[in-house]
N, C-alpha and C positions, 0 to 999 in steps of 0.2 A: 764916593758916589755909588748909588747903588746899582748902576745899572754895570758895574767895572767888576759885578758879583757871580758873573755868568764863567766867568774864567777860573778854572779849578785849580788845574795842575800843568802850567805851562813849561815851566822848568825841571821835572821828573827827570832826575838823573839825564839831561841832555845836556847837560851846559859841559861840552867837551868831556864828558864822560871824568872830570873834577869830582877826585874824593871831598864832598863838600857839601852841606846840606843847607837846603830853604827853609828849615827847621832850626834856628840855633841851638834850642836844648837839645838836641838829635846827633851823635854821634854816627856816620856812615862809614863804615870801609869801605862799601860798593855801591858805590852809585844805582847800580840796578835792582838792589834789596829794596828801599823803598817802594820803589816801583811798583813790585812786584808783591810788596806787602800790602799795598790799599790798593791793587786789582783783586785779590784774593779776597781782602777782610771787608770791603764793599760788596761783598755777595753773600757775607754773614746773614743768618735771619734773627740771631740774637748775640750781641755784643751786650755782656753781663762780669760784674766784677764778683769775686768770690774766692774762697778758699776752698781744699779738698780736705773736707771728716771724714771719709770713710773709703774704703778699695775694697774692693771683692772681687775676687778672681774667678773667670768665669771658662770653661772650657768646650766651644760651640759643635753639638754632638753631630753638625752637618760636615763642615771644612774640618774638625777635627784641631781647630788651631785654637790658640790664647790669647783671649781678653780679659780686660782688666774694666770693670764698673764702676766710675770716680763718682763719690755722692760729693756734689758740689752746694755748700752753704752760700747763698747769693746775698752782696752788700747793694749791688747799686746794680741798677739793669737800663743800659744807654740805650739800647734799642730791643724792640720787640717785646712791648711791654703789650701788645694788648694778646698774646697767648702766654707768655713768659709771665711767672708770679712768682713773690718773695718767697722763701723758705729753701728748700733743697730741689734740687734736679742729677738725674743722673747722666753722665757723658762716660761714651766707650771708646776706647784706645784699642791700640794691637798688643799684646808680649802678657806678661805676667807671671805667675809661680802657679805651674799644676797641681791643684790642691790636693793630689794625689799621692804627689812624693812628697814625702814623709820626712826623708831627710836634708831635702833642699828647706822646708818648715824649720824644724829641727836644730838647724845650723845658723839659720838666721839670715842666709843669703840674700842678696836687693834681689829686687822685684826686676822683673826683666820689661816690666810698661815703660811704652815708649819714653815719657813726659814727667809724670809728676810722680811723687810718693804722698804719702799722706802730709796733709800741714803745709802743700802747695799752697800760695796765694795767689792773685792775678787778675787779667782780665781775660777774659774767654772770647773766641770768634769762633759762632758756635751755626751748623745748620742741625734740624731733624735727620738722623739716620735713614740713609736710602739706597740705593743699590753699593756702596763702598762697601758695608759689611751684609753679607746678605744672607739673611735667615738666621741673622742673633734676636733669639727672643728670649733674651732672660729673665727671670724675677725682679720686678723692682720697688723700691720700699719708697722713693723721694716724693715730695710732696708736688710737684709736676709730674703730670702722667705720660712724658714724652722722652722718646732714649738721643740725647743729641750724641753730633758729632762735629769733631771740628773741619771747618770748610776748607783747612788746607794743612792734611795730616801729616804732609811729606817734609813741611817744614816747623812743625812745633804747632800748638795746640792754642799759644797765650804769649801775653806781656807779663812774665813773672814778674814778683815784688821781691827782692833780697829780706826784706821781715813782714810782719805783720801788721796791716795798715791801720789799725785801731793803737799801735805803740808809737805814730810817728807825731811828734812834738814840735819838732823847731826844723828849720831849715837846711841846718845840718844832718839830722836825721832822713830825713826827704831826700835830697841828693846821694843818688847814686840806688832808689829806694828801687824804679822802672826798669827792666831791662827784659830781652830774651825775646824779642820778635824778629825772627829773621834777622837775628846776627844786629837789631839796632839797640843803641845804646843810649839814653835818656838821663841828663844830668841834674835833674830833680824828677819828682813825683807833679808838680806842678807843670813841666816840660809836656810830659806825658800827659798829662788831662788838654791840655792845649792841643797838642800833635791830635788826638782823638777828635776835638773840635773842628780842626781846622782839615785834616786828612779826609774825615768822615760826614761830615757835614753834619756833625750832632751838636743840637743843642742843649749847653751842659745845664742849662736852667731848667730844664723839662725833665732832667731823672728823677728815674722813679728808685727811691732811699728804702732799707727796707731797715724792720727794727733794731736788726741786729749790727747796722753800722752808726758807730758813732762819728763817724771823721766824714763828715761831708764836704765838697769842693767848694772851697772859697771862692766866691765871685762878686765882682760889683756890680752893680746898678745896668748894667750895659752887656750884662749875661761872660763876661770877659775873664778866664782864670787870674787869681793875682795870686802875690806870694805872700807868704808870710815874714812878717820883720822880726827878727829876733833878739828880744831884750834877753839879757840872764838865762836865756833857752829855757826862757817860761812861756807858756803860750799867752800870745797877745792880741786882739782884735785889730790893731795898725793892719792896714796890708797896702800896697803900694800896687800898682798895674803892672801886669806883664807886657813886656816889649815884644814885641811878636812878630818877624817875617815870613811869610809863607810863601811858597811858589804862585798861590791865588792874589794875595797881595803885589808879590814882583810885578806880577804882569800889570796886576792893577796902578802901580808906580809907572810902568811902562807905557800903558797906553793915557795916563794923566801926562806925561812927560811931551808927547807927540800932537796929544788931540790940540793944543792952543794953536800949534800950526799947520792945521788943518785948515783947506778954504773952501769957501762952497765954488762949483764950475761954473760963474755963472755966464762967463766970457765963452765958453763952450756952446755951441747945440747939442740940445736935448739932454745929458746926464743923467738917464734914470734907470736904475737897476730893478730891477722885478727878480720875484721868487714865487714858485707855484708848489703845488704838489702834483704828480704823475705815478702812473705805474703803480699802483695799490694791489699787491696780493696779497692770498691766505699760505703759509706754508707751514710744515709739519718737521718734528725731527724728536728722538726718541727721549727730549728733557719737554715735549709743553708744543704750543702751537701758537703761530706770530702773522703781525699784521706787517708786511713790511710795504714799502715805501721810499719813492725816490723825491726827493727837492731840486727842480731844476731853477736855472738864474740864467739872467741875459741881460744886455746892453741895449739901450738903442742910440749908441755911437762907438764909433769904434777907437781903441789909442786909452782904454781903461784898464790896468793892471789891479788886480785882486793886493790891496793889500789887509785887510781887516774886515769879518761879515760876518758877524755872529746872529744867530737865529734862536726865537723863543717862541717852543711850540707846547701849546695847551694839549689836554687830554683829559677824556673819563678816566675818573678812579674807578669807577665799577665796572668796568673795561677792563681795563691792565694794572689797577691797585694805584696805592700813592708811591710816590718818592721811586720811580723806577729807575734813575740811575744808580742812584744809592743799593739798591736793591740787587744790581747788575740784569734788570729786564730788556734792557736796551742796550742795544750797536749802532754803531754809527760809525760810516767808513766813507771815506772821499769818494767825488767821481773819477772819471779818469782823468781830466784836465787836472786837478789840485791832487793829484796822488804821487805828488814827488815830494825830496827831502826839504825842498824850498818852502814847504808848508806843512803846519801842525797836524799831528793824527789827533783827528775831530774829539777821538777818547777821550785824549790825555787834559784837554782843555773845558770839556764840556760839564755839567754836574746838573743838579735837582734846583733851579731855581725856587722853587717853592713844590707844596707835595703834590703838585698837578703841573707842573711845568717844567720840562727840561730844557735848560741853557747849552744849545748846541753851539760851542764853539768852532771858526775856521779861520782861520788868518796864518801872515807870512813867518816862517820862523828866523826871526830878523837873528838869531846865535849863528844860525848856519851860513857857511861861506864855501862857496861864491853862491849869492841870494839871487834867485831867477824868476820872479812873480808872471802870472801866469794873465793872457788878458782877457776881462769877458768877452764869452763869444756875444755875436747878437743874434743868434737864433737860441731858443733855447736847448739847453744843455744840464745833463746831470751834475748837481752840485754835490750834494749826500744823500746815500741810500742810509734807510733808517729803517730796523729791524725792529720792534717792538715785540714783548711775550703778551699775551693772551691771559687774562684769570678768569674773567667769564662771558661767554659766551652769548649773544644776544641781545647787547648790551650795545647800545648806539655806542660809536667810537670817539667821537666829537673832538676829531683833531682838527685846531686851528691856530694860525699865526697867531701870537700875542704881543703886548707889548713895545711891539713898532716904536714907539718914542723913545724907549729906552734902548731899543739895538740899534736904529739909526743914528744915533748920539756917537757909535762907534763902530760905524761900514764905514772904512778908508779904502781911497785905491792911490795908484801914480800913475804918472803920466809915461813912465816909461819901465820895464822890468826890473833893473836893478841900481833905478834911483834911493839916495837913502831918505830917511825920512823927512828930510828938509822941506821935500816934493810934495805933499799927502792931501787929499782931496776929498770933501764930500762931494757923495750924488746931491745933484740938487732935489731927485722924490729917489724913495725907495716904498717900492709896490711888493706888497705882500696877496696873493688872491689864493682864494679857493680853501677846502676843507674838505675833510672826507669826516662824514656822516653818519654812517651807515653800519650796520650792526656789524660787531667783528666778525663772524663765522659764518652767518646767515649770506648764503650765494644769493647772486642777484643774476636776472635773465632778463640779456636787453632784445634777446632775439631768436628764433627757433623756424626751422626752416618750415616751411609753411604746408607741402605736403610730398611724400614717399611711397613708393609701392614696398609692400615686406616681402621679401625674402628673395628678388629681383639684381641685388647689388646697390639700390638706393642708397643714399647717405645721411644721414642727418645731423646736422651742424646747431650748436647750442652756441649763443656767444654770451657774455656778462664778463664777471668775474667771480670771487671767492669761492672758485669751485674745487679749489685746492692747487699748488705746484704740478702736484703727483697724483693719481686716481689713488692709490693703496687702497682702501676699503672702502672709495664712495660709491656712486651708480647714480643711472640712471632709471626711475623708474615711470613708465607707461601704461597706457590705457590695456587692459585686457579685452581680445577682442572675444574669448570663451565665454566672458559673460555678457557681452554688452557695453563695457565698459564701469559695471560696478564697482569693481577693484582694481586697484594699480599692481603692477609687478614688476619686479627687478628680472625681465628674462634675459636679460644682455646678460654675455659669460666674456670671455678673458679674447676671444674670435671676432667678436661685435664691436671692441674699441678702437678705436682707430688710432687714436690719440688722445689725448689731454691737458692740459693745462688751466691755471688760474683763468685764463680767459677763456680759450674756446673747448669746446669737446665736441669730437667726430666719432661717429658711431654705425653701423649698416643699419639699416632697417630689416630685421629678419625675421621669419614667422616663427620660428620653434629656438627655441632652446635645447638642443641636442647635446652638447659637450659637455653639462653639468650631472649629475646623478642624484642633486639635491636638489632640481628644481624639474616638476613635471614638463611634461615635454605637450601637456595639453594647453600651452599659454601661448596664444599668439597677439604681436603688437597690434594696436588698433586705434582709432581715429579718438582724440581727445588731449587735453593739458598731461604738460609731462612736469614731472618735478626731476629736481638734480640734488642729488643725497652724496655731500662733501666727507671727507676722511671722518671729520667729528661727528658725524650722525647729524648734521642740521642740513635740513633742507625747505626750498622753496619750489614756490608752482610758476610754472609758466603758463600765461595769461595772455601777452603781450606778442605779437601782434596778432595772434590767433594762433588757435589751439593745433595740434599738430594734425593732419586729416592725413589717413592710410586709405587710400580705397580702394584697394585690393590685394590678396596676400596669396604667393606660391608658396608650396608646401616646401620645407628644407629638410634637409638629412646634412650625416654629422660624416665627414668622412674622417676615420681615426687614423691610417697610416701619414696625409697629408695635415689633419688636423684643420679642417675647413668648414664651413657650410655649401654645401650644394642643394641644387636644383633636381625635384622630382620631374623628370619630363613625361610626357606621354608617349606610345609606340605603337607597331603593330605588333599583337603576342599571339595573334592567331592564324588559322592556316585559311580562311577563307578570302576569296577575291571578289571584290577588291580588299583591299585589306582593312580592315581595320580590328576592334575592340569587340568581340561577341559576349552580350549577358545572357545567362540562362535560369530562367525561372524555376526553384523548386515545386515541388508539387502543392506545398503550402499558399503559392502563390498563384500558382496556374490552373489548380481546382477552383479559382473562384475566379469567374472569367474578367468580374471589374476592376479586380484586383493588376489581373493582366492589363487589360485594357490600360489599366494608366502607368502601368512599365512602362509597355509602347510607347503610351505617347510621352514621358519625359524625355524617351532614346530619341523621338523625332523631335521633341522640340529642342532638345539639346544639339542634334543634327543639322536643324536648318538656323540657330543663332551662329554656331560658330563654325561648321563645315567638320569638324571631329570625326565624321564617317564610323558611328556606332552602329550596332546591329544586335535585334533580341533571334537568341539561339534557340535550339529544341530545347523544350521543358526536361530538367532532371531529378531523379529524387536520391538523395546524395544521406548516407546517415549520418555525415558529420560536413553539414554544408558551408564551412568556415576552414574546412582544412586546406594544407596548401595543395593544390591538385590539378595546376592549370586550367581552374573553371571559376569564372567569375561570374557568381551564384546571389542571386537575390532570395530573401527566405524569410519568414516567421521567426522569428524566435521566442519560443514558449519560455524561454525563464528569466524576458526582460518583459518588464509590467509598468513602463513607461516612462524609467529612469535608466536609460536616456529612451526619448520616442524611436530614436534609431542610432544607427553606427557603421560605420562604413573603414571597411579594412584596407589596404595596400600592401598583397603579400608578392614574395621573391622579389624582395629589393635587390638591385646588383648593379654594382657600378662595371660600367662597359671599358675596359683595358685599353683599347687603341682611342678612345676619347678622352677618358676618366670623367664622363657622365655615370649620370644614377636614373635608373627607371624599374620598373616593376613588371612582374608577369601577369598577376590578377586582381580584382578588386573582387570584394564580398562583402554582401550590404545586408544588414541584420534588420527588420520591424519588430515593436514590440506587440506581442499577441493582446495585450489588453492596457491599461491604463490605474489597473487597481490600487499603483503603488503611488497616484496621483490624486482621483478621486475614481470609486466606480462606477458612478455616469457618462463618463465620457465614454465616446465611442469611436471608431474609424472612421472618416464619412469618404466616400467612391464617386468622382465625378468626373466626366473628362468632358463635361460640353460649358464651362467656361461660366456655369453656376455660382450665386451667390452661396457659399461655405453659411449651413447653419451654426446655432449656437451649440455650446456642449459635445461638438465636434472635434477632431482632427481630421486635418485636410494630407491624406495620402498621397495624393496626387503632388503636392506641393513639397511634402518630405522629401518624396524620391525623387523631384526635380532639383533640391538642396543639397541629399546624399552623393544626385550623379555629376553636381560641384565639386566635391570633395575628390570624387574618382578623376575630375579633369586638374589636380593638384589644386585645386583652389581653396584656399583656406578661409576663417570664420572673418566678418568683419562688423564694426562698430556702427552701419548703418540701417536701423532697422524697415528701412523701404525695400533692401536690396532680399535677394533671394539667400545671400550667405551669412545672413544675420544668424547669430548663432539658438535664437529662440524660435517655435512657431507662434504662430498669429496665437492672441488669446483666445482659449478655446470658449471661455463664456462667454464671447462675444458673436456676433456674425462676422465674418467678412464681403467683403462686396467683391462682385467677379473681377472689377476693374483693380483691385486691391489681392487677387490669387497668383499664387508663384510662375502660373503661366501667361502671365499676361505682361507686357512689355513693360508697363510702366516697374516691376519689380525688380525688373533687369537693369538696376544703377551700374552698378561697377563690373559683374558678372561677365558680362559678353567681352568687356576689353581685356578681363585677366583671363579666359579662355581664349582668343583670340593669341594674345602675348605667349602662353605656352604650346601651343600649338605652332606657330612661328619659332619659336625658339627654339624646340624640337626638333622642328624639320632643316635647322642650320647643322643639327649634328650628324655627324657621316658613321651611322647604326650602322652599316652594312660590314666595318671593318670586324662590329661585333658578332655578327652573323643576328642582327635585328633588324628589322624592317622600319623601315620611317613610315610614319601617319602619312596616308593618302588623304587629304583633306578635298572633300566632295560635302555638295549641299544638293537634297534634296529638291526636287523636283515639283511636291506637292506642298511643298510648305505654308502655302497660302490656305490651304485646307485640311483640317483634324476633324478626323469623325468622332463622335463624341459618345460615350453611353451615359446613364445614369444606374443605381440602385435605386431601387423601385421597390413598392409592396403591394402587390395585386389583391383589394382586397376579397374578390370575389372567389379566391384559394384558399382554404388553408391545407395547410403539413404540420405533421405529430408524428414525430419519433420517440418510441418510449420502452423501456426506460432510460432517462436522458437525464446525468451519463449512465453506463451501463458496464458492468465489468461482467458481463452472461458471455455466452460466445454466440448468443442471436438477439435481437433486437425485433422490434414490431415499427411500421411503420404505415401511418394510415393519412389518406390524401383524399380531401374531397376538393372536386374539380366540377366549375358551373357549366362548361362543357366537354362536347366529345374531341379528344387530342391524345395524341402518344408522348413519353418524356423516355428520359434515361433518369434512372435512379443512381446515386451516387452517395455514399458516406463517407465519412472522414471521420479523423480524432480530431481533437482540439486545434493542434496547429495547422491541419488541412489536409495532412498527408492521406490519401487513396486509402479505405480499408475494403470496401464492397461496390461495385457497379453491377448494372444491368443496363441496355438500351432497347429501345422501342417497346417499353412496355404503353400497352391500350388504357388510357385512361376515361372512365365515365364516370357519370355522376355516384357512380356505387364506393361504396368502402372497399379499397382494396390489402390487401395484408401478405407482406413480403417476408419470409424469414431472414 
């Protein structure tokens, strides 16, 4: 029957550990040599018959040791015929003759290779060379352009011939022809083609002959080896069938023997067994990467002992290839309830039902005594975990039950644990449900925590699966909030992971990337779809149930002695009362009074959103207005031209000893003098009465209301209404007042993540540091900003000339529609003071100043 096909190897050296084989041509000393010969020769990738023409000795110039290059003449190739092709191939050994010494040559000494000499014959269990000899690249001349080796060197290489298989004639010749695999012994040549058939699951109808063997394997009609009859030991086309036991067969005797007195339950409630699939991961280890998977089963009555359940599970081949057991791609191990001696290990029984189906066997091991069967639970419970290898990646997995009619044919239980077979019971249904679908490697995200503050301590939680066992080299990457969210980035570092596994991943939410030295420290997390990039470089996006939203980020810092991310807080670093944060205007900025004006008012309106208690200091002119100096200095910078529009510093970072906080002594906020490096029409534009922003503009006012964000630690984020968007308004556009960074509506997230550092700061006890905590105070007049504008009076003009001028005088001529006094003032380019005068008398005359 062929469903009685799924049973492999039940009797593997167990039956009392009896020198005794399920192979009659098969001579065994030791029970565990076979065994141990078709674990091994079932992970061959080419099983090929052949002789060795030719040895070259090879001496590897890395290890410094000796191989030996067997050019192997191939007769017949059993498996791996679609890379493996007739003619020659070369296979490497260890040991050999250093072709050096002259006089071991000379003498004629044997070869010191493991295995063969020249004029071997045999059958080979052969993989491609890979990490066992590593960095043999020798010359090779064979008509395969691949260096094998054999898949299990520690025991011999082949099934030597005693002669040569093109001289064997009659049946007498034949016997005794096979021998030399792991100590087994074959008492014909026909024995051995058999044992091959039946160990391996090769069908002998399907080799591939090549031209140089003339002796092909007799068989009949029914693919079955037979023997040859011997007249006058002349060859004769008579052949008679081989008798043949196998341990696949025994069993198959065995369960034909029982199944008649099998009954269905029908005198029972309910009888029915179900089997699912659960627990689907991806995991990693240094041969290849697998799908693995558990099968659970249940009852829905109780008093059913396990006695016979074999299982037949489909699969892509462009998945995990064909024939995976064969192949040794697949494990398969009990759960804990069937992991005793009372029941078969699932290996020893299971094989390749066809090249897309594996015959998972499990049933009682009725040899063993005292027999203890095991009874279904009825909740479910793990039956076998199932390990599967990986060949390609991306590739729907399309594992499903099969078969049903033919396994159910032979799921026995009993009614009691260690009744003998007399007792043996069908279910009356046996349920097979569910499948996994789903591309092998490709993670899936069924969920993502929906929104996180950065760099706060937030967490965020990703659940799915195939996201790996282990992170090793996967990530996660996120929205960037530097640009707006046009690019994704991996800024999570080794500090950021919380954990990992095939199902969930926990991660902080953090704004910088400090701990790496290979990833800038200008990337912060920001509101958008995150993807999950697994060990093998695949990854997906998360979509479901929405995208992840950040709306708002404190600045972090990397502490190296604890190895953390911490928290920039705010303080007081100066000496005036009440205390707070004093900016001081350079002179670049303070010679141009509108320029002032809208300091002012970002420090006020930044004063009365969050209570921060800023304050604009005496104007200074500092010649290096970026240095660290205790002066948190706003200023021109002449040699940035509009990439970036501005920049904003954080200097004397120091983490405080009796808290082990981090805070800063000054801030220093850079403008760029012009735009040239953008387009050169743009210009500055100076407003602080709440003005529609023209086109072909930057709004200043609006900058330094976003810089003096960055000084309250707030970092860039992914919502362009908010003020900490990390772009300004488009400058070819207008903006509308109700749409300017002073206006409430732009305050999205702003005010609560100033608000939260401000609070959070003042929990820490600065005083141990000799720092002063934020007095947080709000203004009084908040309800009213006096405003100015830039204006162009057209009824004036002014001519400076030569303009620029590198003289050491300058001319400078002013007509005025009326009579009034001014102060004359120059500057260089960035602003800085070079000539005053005041109360000079202005009339309508031309006046001329040196």
């Amino acid at each position: 029957m062929k469903v009685l096909k799924l049973f492999t190897f039940l009797l593997i050296a167990t039956i009392n550990l009896k020198a005794q084989s399920i192979f009659p041509g098969v001579e065994i000393k030791d029970p565990r040599v076979i065994e141990e010969a078709i674990k091994q020769a079932t992970l061959s990738e080419f099983i090929f018959e052949g002789s060795v023409i030719e040895q070259e000795y090879y001496k590897n110039p890395y290890d410094k040791n000796l191989y030996t290059i067997n050019t192997i003449n191939i007769y017949k190739i059993f498996k791996g015929q679609d890379k493996l092709n007739c003619g020659t191939v070369s296979l490497i050994t260890r040991g050999g003759i250093d072709p050096n010494d002259t006089e071991m040559i000379f003498r004629g000494l044997p070869s010191h290779s493991e295995y063969y000499r020249k004029g071997s014959v045999g059958t080979f269990f052969c993989i491609q060379n890979d990490e066992l000899y590593k960095q043999v690249n020798p010359t090779l001349s064979s008509d395969n352009p691949m260096l094998l080796r054999s898949v299990f060197p520690k025991y011999g290489m082949s099934i030597q011939y005693s002669k040569e298989i093109t001289d064997i004639y009659s049946v007498d010749d034949i016997n005794g022809a096979a021998s030399g695999l792991l100590g087994l012994k074959f008492k014909s040549l026909s024995d051995f083609y058999d044992y091959i058939n039946l160990a391996y699951g090769i069908n002998l109808s399907s080799i591939s002959y090549c031209n140089n063997s003339s002796a092909r394997i007799p068989l009949n009609t029914n693919g079955r080896v037979i023997k040859q009859v011997q007249q006058s030991k002349v060859l004769n086309t008579q052949y008679e069938p081989v008798k043949v036991i196998s341990n696949f067969i025994v069993h198959e005797q065995y369960i034909n023997s029982i199944k008649h007195k099998a009954k269905f339950s029908q005198n029972r409630s309910g009888g029915d067994l179900t089997f699912s699939f659960e627990n689907e991961e991806l995991t990693f280890d240094a041969f290849g990467s697998y799908l693995e998977f558990d099968v659970y089963f249940s009852a829905n009555s109780s008093g059913s002992y396990l006695q016979n359940a074999p299982l037949h599970i489909q699969y892509s081949t462009s998945a995990f290839g064909d024939s995976i057991f064969g192949r040794g791609n697949i494990t398969i191990t009990s759960g804990n309830l069937l992991n005793t001696t009372s029941y078969h290990n699932p290996m020893s029984i299971s094989r390749d039902w066809d090249n897309q189906t594996v015959a998972v066997g499990m049933g009682s091991d009725n040899f063993y005594s005292p027999l203890q069967r095991e009874e279904v639970p009825n909740t479910p419970t793990k039956y076998v975990h199932v390990k599967m290898k990986i060949k390609n990646c991306e590739e729907f997995a399309q594992i499903n039950f099969t078969n049903a009619s033919t396994t159910q044919n032979v799921t026995f239980y009993t009614l009691n644990p260690t009744t003998d077979t007399a007792q043996i019971y069908f279910w009356n249904n046996v349920n097979y449900v569910g499948g996994i679908n789903d591309k092998t490697c490709v993670p899936i995200i069924d969920n993502v925590t929906t929104t996180a503050n950065a760099g706060i301590g937030d967490i965020i939680t990703i659940d799915g699966k195939y996201f790996g066992k282990t992170k090793k080299s996967g990530e996660v990457w996120v929205k960037n909030a530097n640009d707006g969210g046009f690019t994704y980035i991996k800024i999570q570092d080794s500090l950021d992971y919380i954990s990992w596994n095939d199902k969930q991943i926990k991660l902080y939410c953090t704004s910088k990337n400090l701990a790496s030295s290979s990833i800038t420290d200008k990337v912060y997390m920001g509101s958008g779809p995150i993807y999950v990039e697994n060990n093998l470089a695949e990854s997906t996006l998360a979509t479901t149930p929405a995208p992840l939203k950040v709306p708002f980020a404190i600045t972090n810092g990397y502490r190296t002695t604890t190895k953390e991310k911490i928290i920039s807080h705010i303080t007081d670093r100066a000496t005036a009362s009440p205390s707070n944060l004093i900016f001081q205007c350079d002179t670049s900025i303070s010679n141009y009074p509108i320029r002032k004006a809208c300091v002012q008012k970002a420090i006020d309106i930044w004063n009365c959103r969050t209570g921060v208690n800023w304050s604009l200091g005496a104007d200074v002119s500092l010649l290096i207005p970026d240095n660290q100096d205790g002066i948190s200095c706003i200023y021109i910078n002449d040699a940035i031209h509009g990439e970036p529009v501005a920049s904003t510093l954080e200097k004397g970072l120091a983490i405080c000893p009796a808290s082990t906080d981090w805070t800063y002594d000054e801030v220093d906020m850079a403008f760029s003098i012009d735009f040239t490096n953008i387009n050169s029409r743009l210009k500055w534009w100076y407003n602080t009465n709440n003005s529609a922003r023209p086109d072909s503009t930057i709004d200043f006012l609006s900058v330094l209301i976003h810089e003096l964000g960055h000084a309250h630690s707030i970092e860039h984020n992914n919502d362009p209404q908010d003020i900490m968007y990390y772009a300004v308004d488009d400058p070819y556009t207008s903006t509308p007042a109700s749409q300017r960074h002073e206006d409430l509506n732009r305050w999205v997230t702003s005010i609560d993540a100033g608000n939260w550092i401000i609070t959070k700061s003042q929990s820490v006890n600065w005083g141990a540091c000799s720092i002063t905590t934020m007095s947080r105070q709000f203004p009084a007049n908040c309800g009213i900003f006096n405003g100015i504008e830039d204006v162009v009076v057209n009824q004036n003009d002014f001519l400076l000339y030569p303009n620029p001028s590198t003289n050491s005088s300058v001319n400078v001529k002013i007509n005025t529609s009326t009579n009034t006094t001014a102060t004359c003032l120059i500057t260089d380019i960035t602003g800085k003071e070079l000539f005053t005068q005041a109360d000079i008398t202005l009339t309508m005359a031309t006046i001329y100043l040196p």
